[in-house]
ZARO-243424 format. One line per 4 residues: number of its first residue (from 1); for each residue x, y, z of C-alpha. Coordinates in steps of 0.1 Angstrom, whole numbers, padded with zeros to 4 digits. Layout:
BEGIN
NUM) X Y Z  ...
% end
This chain:
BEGIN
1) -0143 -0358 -0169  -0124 -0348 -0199  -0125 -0310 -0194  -0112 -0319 -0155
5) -0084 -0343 -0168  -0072 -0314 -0189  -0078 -0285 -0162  -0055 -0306 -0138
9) -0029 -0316 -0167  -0029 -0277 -0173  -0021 -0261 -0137  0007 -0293 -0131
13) 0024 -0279 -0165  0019 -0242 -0150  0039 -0256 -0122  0068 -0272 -0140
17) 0100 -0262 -0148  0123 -0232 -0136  0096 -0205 -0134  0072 -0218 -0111
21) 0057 -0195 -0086  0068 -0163 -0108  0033 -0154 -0110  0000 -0149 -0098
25) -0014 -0165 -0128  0006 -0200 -0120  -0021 -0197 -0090  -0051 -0186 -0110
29) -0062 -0225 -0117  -0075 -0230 -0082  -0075 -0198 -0066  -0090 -0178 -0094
33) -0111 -0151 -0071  -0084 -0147 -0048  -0059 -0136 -0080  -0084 -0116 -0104
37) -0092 -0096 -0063  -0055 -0093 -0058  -0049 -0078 -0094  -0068 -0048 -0083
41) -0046 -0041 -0052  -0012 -0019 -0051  0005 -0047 -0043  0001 -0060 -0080
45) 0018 -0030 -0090  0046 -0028 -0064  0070 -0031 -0093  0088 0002 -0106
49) 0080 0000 -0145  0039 -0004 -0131  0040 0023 -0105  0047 0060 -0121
53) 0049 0075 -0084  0076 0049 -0074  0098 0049 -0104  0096 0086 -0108
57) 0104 0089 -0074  0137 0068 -0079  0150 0092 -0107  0141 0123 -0091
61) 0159 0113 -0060  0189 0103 -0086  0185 0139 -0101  0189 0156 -0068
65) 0214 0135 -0051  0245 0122 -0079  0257 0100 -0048  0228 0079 -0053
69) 0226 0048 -0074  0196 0041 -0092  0200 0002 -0098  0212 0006 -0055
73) 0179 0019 -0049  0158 -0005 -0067  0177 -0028 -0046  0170 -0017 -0016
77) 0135 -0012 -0022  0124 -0045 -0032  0134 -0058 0002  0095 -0043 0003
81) 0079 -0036 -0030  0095 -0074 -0039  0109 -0094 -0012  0117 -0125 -0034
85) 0146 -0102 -0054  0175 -0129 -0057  0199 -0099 -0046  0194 -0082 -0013
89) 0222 -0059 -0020  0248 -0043 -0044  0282 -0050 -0038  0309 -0025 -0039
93) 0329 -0036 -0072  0292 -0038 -0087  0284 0000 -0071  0319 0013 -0090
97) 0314 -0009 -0122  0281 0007 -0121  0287 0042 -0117  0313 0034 -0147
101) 0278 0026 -0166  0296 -0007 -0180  0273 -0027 -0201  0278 -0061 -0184
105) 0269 -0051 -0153  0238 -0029 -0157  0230 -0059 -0179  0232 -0080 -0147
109) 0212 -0057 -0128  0185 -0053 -0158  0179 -0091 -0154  0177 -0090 -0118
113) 0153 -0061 -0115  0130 -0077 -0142  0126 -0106 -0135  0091 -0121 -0143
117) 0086 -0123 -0104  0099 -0093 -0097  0074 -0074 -0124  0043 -0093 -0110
121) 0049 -0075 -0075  0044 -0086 -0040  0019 -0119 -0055  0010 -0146 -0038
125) 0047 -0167 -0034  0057 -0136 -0012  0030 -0139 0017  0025 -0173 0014
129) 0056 -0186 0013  0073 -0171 0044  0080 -0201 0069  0092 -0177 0096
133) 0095 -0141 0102  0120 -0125 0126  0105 -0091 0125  0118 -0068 0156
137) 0103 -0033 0162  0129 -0015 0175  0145 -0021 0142  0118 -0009 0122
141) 0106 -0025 0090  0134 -0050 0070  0110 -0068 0046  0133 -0096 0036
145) 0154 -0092 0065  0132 -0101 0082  0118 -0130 0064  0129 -0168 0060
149) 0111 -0182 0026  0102 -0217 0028  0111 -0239 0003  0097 -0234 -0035
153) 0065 -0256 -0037  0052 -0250 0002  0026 -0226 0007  0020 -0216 0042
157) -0018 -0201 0052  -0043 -0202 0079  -0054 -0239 0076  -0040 -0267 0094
161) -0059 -0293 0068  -0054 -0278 0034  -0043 -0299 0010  -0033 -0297 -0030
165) -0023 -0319 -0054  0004 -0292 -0069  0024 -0280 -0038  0028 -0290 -0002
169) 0008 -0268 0023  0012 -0258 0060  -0001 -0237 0088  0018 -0204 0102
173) 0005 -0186 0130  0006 -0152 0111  -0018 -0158 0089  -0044 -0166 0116
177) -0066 -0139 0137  -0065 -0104 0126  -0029 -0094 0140  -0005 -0075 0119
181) 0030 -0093 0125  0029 -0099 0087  0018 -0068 0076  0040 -0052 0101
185) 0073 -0061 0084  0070 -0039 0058  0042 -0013 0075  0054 -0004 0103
189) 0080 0019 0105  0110 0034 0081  0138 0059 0084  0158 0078 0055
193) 0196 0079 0054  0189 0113 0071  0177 0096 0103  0144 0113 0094
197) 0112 0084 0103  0092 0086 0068  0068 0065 0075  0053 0051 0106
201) 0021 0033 0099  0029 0003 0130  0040 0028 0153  0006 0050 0152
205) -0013 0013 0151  0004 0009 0189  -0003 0038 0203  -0041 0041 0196
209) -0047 0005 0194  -0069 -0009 0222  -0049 -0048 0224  -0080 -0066 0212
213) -0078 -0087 0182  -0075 -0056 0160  -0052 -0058 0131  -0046 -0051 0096
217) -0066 -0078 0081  -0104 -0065 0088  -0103 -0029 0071  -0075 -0038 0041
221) -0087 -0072 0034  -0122 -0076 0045  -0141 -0092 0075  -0143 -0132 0074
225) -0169 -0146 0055  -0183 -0178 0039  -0165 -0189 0010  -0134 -0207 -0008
229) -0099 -0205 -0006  -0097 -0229 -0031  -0119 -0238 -0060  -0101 -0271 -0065
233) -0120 -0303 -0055  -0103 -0338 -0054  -0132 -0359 -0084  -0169 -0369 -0070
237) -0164 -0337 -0042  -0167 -0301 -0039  -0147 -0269 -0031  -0142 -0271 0007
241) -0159 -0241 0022  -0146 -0219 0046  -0143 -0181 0063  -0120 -0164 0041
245) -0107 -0128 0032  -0106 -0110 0003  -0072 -0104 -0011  -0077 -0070 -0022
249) -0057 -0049 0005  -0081 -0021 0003  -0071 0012 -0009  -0090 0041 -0017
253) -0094 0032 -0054  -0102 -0003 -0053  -0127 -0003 -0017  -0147 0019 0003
257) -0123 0022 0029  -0123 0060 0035  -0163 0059 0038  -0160 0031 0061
261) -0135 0042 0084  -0133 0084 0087  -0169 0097 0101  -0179 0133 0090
265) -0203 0157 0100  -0209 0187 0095  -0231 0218 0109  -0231 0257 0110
269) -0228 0276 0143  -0230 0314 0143  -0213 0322 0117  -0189 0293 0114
273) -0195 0265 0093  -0179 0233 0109  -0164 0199 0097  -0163 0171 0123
277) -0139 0146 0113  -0134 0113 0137  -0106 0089 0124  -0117 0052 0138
281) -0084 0037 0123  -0058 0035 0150  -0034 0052 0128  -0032 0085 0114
285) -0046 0095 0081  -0036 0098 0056  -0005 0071 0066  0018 0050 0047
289) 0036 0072 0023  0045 0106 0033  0029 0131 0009  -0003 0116 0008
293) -0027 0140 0017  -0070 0143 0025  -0081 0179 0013  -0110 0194 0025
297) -0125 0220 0005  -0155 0245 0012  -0176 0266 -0011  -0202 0298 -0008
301) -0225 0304 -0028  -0255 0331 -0030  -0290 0330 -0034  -0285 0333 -0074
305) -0265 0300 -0072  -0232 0323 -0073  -0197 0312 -0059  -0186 0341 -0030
309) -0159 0321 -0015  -0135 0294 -0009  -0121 0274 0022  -0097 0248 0025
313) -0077 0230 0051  -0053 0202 0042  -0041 0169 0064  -0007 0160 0055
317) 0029 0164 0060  0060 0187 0047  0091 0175 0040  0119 0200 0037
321) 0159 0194 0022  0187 0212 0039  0182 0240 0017  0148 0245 0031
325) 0130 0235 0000  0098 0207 -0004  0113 0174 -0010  0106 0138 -0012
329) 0105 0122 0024  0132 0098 0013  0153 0126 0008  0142 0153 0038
333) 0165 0165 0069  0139 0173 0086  0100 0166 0090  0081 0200 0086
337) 0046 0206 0101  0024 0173 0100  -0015 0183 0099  -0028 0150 0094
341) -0054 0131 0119  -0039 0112 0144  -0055 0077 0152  -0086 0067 0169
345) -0094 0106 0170  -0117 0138 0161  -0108 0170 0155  -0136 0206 0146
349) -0125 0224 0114  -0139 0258 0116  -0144 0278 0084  -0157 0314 0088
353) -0191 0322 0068  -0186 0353 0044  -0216 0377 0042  -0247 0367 0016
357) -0249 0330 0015  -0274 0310 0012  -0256 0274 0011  -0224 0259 0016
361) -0210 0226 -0002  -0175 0207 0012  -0160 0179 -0007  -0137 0161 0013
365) -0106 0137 -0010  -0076 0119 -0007  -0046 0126 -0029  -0020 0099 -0033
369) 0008 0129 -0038  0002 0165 -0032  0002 0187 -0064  0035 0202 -0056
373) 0054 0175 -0057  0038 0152 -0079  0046 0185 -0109  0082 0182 -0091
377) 0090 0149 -0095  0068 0145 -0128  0040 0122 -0123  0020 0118 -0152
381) -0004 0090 -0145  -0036 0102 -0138  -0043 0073 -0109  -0018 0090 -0089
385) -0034 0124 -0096  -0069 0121 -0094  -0094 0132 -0064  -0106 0102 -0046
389) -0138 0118 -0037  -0152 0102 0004  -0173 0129 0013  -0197 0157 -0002
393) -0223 0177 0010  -0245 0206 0005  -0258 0225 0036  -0283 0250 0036
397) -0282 0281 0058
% end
């Protein structure tokens, strides 16, 4: 009774004051696997000083274009990678005061920026506290545009009889069933200030979905199962149980996603050795980011165990500047050729057998940049650089 007294004493002091609902940990006390399963997700790292690839993307685009703001951009890209910024937009005086690099206001900004909830990413206060969203297609993704935040202290889920003793609770619609309206107002589509779509994720879902019940929710969170969205019980009960998610929004370093979702198989015919690859996603893949990329590599070897040749074939997309050069997507005129595998789809990759083998070996990975780019821009953090292996085989002739 004593331990409980002080467990409940402890979460209603998390909960006091000005910086309530700043963190994932304020949430930790009763929704502890929830958090520690959302702290391995992308999400928790949505923030520019935890993301190399994102904040290195922001300075190269500075580099190349000296009409860009970097302080602007941060702005304009938390209305996704942090939808509770207290600024949706930099003002005019503050765009010339800032390109005059005077102290006070790049102080202002620096305060804004990193703020404890904007460091702790797109946590728990940013899904669960949206009371309505006004998300519109046509327009493509608006994150916070789109987005009316209920009042601090209401959290909004699934259940129409949760209850807490530390904030006020309520159902939403969105949160129930597997659809992506959620999801959708950051996922779904996004154009550069070239016109130039960088992203479509939504869009792909709509063409190759089949209008059941499919959403987001079952390959990026998990499938429902038995379990507890809260580990708080009132005294004398326990934890209500119920069919939950995991908050992990799968990736390919935190989940089997890849294995789950892209079928492979391969075979030799004549003198062809082939890769069968079916996407059962109904978008394409790789999606999301725009120089993601799956590599599929082939190797020959002898009878003596000797390497006599090399095949690859790549699924991705170029992005070209007006000078015809490899660029960032957020900076590209144009979209070059896009090789990637379109959703709810298979396609044969062929690969032509040299003379004297005795086996063949593939590996097929996901990049989260493509090595070009990521030496352009300067990416140094081996998470964003390593070969998330899906795939592997050795085939015998």
């Amino acid at each position: 009774m004593r331990i409980m007294l002080f467990s409940m004493l402890f979460v209603v002091s998390i909960f006091a004051g000005d910086s309530k609902w700043e963190s994932n940990k304020d949430c930790e006390a009763c929704h502890a696997d929830i958090s520690k399963k959302w702290e391995t997700s992308r999400h928790s790292k949505s923030h520019f000083d935890n993301n190399d690839l994102f904040k290195k993307t922001l300075l190269y685009m500075v580099k190349e274009n000296n009409r860009l703001i970097l302080d602007e951009l941060k702005i304009n890209c938390a209305k996704c990678h942090n939808p509770r910024v207290k600024q949706k937009e930099v003002t005019k005086s503050d765009k010339f005061l800032l390109l005059m690099d005077l102290d006070d206001t790049k102080e202002k900004y620096d305060k804004i920026l990193n703020s404890k909830n904007m460091k702790n990413g797109i946590n728990c206060t940013v899904c669960h506290n949206m009371n309505k969203i006004n998300f519109d297609k046509s327009k493509g993704s608006n994150g916070m545009n789109d987005i009316i935040f209920g009042p601090d202290g209401t959290m909004y889920g699934p259940f129409d009889d949760a209850v807490s003793p530390y904030h006020k609770t309520a159902k939403r619609d969105y949160f129930v069933g597997d659809k992506p309206k959620l999801c959708f107002t950051c996922h779904y589509s996004g154009e550069n200030d070239n016109g130039v779509t960088v992203y479509a994720t939504g869009k792909e879902f709509d063409k190759n979905s089949d209008n059941s019940d499919e959403g987001c929710k079952s390959c990026h969170m998990s499938k429902k199962k038995k379990g507890f969205a809260s580990n708080f019980a009132p005294t004398g009960k326990k934890p209500k149980s119920r069919m939950v998610r995991e908050h992990r929004f799968a990736s390919v370093d935190n989940s089997d996603i890849l294995r789950d979702n892209i079928d492979i198989e391969s075979y030799v015919k004549k003198n062809k050795f082939i890769i069968n690859i079916k996407n059962r996603t109904p978008h394409s893949v790789p999606t999301g980011y725009g120089l993601r990329e799956i590599i599929i590599s082939v190797k020959y070897f002898n009878k003596d165990d000797k390497l006599i040749g090399k095949g690859k074939t790549v699924l991705g997309t170029k992005w070209k500047g007006s000078n015809g050069k490899a660029t960032t997507p957020h900076l590209a005129t144009f979209q070059g050729k896009d090789t990637r595998l379109k959703g709810k789809s298979s396609k044969k990759y062929k690969f032509s057998i040299p003379n004297g083998v005795k086996y063949v070996e593939y590996r097929a990975y996901y990049k989260l940049i493509n090595a070009e780019m990521a030496k352009k821009i300067g990416i140094t953090d081996k998470f964003f650089l390593k070969d998330y292996l899906f795939s592997a085989k050795r085939v015998e002739l």
